[in-house]
N, C-alpha and C positions, 0 to 999 in steps of 0.2 A: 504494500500500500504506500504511495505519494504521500509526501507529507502537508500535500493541497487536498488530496483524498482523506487523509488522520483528520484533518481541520474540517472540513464541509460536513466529515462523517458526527465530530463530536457538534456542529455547531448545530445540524439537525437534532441530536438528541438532549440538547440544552433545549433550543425552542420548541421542541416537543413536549419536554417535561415542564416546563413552564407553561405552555398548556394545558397540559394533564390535571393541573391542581396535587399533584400528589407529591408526600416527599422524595428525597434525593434515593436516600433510603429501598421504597418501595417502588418507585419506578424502575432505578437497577435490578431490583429483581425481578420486575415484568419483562425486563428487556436485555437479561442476564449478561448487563455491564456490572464490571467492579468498581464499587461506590467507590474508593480510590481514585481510583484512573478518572472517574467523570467529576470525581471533585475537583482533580489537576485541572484537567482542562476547563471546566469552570473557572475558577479560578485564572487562569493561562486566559482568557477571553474574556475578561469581566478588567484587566491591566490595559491603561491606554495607552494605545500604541503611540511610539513620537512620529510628529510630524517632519516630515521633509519640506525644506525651501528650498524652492528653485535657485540655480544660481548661474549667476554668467559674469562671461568673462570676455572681456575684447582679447583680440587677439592682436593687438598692437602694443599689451602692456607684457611686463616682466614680473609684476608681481598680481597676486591675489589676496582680495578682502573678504573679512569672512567675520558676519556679525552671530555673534553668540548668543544665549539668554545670559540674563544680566549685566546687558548690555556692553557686553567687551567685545572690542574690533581688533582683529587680526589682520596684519599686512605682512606676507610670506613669498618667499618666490616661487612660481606656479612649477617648480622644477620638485619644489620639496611636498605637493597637496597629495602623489601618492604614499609620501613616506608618513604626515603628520594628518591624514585625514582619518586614518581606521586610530589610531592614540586618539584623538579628537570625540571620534566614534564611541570607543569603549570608556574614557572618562565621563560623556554626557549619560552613558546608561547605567553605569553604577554609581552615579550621582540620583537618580532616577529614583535607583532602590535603595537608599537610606532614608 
């Protein structure tokens, strides 16, 4: 199974059981999922996703601007945005989860 097929599969059985009126509980056992696994993904789908901004660049320049939350602006050389983009990346998601 895809891991677009794992998501579509638990997202069905969220808006199902949220339908049902029944608990988490008792619905897994009509539908013999492991209340575990459909808590995860509950959970896992119920976290907001970050947003992405668009971003451009001329291509006349040497460096790249890059507005952050809390308002910090970075000015980089477009030569270093694959090395300091995924650091950038994983700083703003584990900022996320504390």
């Amino acid at each position: 199974m895809t891991t677009q097929s794992k998501t579509d599969f638990w997202q069905q059985h969220i808006a199902d059981w949220h339908a049902s009126g029944l608990s988490q509980a008792v619905y897994c056992d009509q539908h013999n999922l492991k209340l575990s696994t459909f808590t995860y993904w509950r959970s896992k789908q119920s976290k907001p996703r970050p947003k992405l901004i668009p971003v451009s660049m001329p291509t006349t320049s040497d460096l790249a601007e890059l507005s952050l939350p809390g308002g910090i602006q970075l000015q980089l050389p477009v030569t270093a945005l694959g090395q300091i983009l995924p650091i950038l990346w994983r700083l703003l998601r584990e900022q996320r989860t504390c």
